[in-house]
N, C-alpha and C positions, 0 to 999 in steps of 0.2 A: 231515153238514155242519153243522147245528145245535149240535151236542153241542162240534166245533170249534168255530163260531162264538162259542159262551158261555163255553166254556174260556179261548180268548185274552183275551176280556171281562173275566171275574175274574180273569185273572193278571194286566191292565195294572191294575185298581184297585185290588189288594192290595201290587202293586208301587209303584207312588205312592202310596198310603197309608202303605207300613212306610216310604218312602223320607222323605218329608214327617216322618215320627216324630223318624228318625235326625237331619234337618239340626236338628228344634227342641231337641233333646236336647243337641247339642254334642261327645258323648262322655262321657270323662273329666271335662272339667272345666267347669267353672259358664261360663257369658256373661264373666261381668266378668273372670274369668284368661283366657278366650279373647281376651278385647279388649285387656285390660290389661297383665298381665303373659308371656303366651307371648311374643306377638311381637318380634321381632329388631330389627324395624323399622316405625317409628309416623310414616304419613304424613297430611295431610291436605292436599288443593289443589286453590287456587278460579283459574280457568281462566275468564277474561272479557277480551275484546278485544285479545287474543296480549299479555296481561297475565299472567303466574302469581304466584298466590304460593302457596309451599309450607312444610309446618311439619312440620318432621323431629324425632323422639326414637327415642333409639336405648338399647340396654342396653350397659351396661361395669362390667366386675369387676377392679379393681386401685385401684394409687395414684391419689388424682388429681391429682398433681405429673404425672405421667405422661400424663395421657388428653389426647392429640389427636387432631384430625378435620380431614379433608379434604376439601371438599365442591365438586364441578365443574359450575357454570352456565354456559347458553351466551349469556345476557345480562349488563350491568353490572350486579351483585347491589344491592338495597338490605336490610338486615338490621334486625328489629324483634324484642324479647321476646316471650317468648308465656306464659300460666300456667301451670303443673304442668296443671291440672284442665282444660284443652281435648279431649284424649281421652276423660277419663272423662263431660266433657258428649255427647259424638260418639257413647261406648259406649251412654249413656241413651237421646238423639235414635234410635238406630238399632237399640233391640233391638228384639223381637218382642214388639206389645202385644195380648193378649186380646181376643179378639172383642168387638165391639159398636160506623270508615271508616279500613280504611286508605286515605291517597291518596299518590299517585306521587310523593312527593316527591322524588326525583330524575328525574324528567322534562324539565329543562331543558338534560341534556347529561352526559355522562360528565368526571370532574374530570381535571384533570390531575392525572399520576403525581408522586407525591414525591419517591420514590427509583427508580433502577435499577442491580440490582446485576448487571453483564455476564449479560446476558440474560433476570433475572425485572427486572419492573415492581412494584413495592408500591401501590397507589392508593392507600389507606388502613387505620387501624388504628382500632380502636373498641372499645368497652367495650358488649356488648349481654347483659343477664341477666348468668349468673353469668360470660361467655365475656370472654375477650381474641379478639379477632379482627382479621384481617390479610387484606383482599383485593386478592388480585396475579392477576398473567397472566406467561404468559412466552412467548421464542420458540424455547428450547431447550428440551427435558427435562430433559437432565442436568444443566442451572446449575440448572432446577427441584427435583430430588430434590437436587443440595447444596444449594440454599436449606435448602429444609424439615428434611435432617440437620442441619447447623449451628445451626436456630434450635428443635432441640427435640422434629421431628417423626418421628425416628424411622425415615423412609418405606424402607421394602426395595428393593432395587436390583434385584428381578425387577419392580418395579411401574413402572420405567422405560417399558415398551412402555405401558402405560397411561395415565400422562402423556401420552408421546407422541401417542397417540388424542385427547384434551381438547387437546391442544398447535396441533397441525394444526386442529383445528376451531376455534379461536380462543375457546374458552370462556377465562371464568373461572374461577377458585380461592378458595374464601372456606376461610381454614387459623385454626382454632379452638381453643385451651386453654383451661383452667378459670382464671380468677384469682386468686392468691396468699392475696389475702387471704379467698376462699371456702375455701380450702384451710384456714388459721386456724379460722375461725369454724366449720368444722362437721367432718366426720371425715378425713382426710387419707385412709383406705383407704373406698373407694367400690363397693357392687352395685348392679343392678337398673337403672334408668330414670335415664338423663339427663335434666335439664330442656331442653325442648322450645325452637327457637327457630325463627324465622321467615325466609325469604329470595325477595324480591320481584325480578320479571327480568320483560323484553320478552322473547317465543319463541314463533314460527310454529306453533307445537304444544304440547300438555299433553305434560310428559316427566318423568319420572322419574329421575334421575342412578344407576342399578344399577352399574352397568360397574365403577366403581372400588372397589366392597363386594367384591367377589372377590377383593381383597389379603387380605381378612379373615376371607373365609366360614372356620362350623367345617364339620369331614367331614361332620355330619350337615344340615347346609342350613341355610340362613339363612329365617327367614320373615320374612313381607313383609304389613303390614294398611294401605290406603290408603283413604281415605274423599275423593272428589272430590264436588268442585262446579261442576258446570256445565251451558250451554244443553241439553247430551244425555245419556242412558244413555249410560257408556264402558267399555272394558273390554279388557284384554291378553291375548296368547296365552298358554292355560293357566290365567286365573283364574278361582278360584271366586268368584261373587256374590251376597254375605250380601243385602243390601239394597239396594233403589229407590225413591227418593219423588220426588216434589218436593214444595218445600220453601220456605215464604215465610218474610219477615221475620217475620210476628204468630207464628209456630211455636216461633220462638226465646227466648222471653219469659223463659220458664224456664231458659234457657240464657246466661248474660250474657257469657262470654269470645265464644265465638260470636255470639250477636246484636252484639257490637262488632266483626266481622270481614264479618258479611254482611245485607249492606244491600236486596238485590234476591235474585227469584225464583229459584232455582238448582234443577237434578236432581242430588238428592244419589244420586253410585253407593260403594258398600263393593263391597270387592275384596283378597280375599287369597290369595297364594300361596307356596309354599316353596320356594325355589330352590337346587341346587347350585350348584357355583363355576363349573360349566361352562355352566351356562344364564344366565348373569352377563357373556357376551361382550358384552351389549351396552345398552345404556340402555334404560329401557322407555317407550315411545311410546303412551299411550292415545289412545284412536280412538272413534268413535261406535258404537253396539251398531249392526250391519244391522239397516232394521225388520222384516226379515220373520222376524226371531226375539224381536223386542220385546215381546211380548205380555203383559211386566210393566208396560211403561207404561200399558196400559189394563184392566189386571186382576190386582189380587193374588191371584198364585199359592200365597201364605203363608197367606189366610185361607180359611174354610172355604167361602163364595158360590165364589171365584175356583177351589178344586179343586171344587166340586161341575162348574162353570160347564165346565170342563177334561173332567171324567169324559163329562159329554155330549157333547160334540164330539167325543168319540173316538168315543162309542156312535153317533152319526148317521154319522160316518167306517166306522166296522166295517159299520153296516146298506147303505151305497152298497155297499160292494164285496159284501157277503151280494146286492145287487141286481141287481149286474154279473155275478155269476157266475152267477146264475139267467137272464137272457137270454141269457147266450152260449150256457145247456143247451137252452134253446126253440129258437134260433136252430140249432144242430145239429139237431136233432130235426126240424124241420122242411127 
């Protein structure tokens, strides 16, 4: 019984030990290609008083006469720039370190519509970063997908049922190209990282817009890197969780896109995973971590106190039951 009891001992700490290696290590490839350049999709969103605001960069390889986006909120969007370097500040903020304002300006009301063209609405058209942008609604799909072929967008007519989903929910449509004259001024054929932009909505919930990336997914999966902020640990079915802090204003000093985005105390959670086209049926809805698995909020698990702190709790967990099974032999015996 012994010789068991110490066996399973040093399998679970040799086991989180090699385990703990592999997450510091990454694999393949460095931190900053894991943050930076893998991912398919670069989110980042601050989640305070059924306030979101979310900041999307995505990868695209072709013309950029070509590249458009389709992006479905279920509140009236308000849309802001954002810097190239907001991710690579989020990469620094959230690697692993060695031991030892926007305001609501659209708040007073949703505008009225300018045009309607038999069944889609336009609200308005704006010029945000390098983007022309065009946010509508509609109450059909199909005037929706001719909208969008006729003015450029390209959209596949199996993605009709998809529309349809954002359609009935009464979301919005914020529909995106690149500007003519970016097109001019820098290379007309386009790889790698989109510049990043911004889009601020009222919503009951921290959500994700996935659902409609499944027009696009490739065969091999689409990855997914979100970095939130807010009042709790959150976290979706299926994600892995690089990082948990919280996180004040003084933290971001060295951070300045960021320190211009967050003004108050936030739990910053990172979150990433890879998704098929089939696991894409539906928007992703972050949620609060349950506490009774939270046990990174009150102890890093990443440093070396927090797995020593781990190892013990298991070894006083192992020595109860090594106790319990010794009374129940007396207890027979007798």
């Amino acid at each position: 019984m012994k010789k068991l009891f110490f066996l399973i001992l040093i399998f679970i700490m040799a086991n989180f030990y090699f385990s703990s290696i592999s997450l510091t290590d990454g694999g393949l490839f460095t931190p900053l290609y894991r943050d930076i350049y893998e991912p398919n999709q670069l989110a980042m969103i601050i989640f305070d008083d059924m306030v979101e605001k979310i900041i999307f960069q995505i990868d695209y390889e072709g013309d950029a006469e070509d590249f458009a986006w389709v992006i479905p909120v279920p509140g009236y969007p308000k849309l802001f720039p954002v810097e190239d370097e907001i991710f690579y500040e989020l990469h620094e903020l959230t690697k692993p370190t060695p031991p030892s304002g926007f305001g609501c300006g659209w708040g007073a009301g949703i505008p009225f519509p300018g045009l309607e063209d038999e069944g889609v609405h336009i609200w308005e058209e704006n010029q945000v970063g390098i983007y022309h942008t065009t946010t509508l609604s509609a109450s059909d799909p199909n005037s929706l997908v001719e909208w969008l072929n006729d003015n450029g967008y390209a959209f596949p007519i199996e993605g009709q049922e998809i529309l349809d989903y954002y359609v009935q929910k009464q979301w919005f449509f914020v529909a995106m190209k690149i500007q003519s004259d970016e097109i001019v001024n820098n290379s007309e054929y386009h790889t790698g990282a989109i510049q990043p932009i911004g889009i601020m909505f009222f919503s009951d919930e921290m959500i994700y817009p996935l659902k409609i990336s499944a027009l696009s997914a490739p065969s091999w999966g689409t990855e997914v890197l979100i970095y939130t902020f807010s009042d709790e640990r959150v976290t979706f079915p299926g994600a892995t969780e690089e990082y948990n802090a919280i996180i004040t204003p003084d933290q971001l000093k060295e951070y300045p896109i960021l320190q211009g985005l967050i003004d108050e105390t936030f739990v910053l959670t990172k979150l990433r995973k890879t998704f098929t086209s089939e696991e894409m049926g539906d928007d992703l809805v972050l949620v609060p971590v349950p506490k009774y698995i939270a046990l990174g909020n009150i102890i890093d698990l990443n440093s070396p106190v927090g797995q020593f702190i781990l190892i013990i709790g298991i070894f006083i967990f192992l020595l109860k039951i090594k106790s319990r099974v010794q009374n129940l032999k007396t207890f027979k015996i007798i």
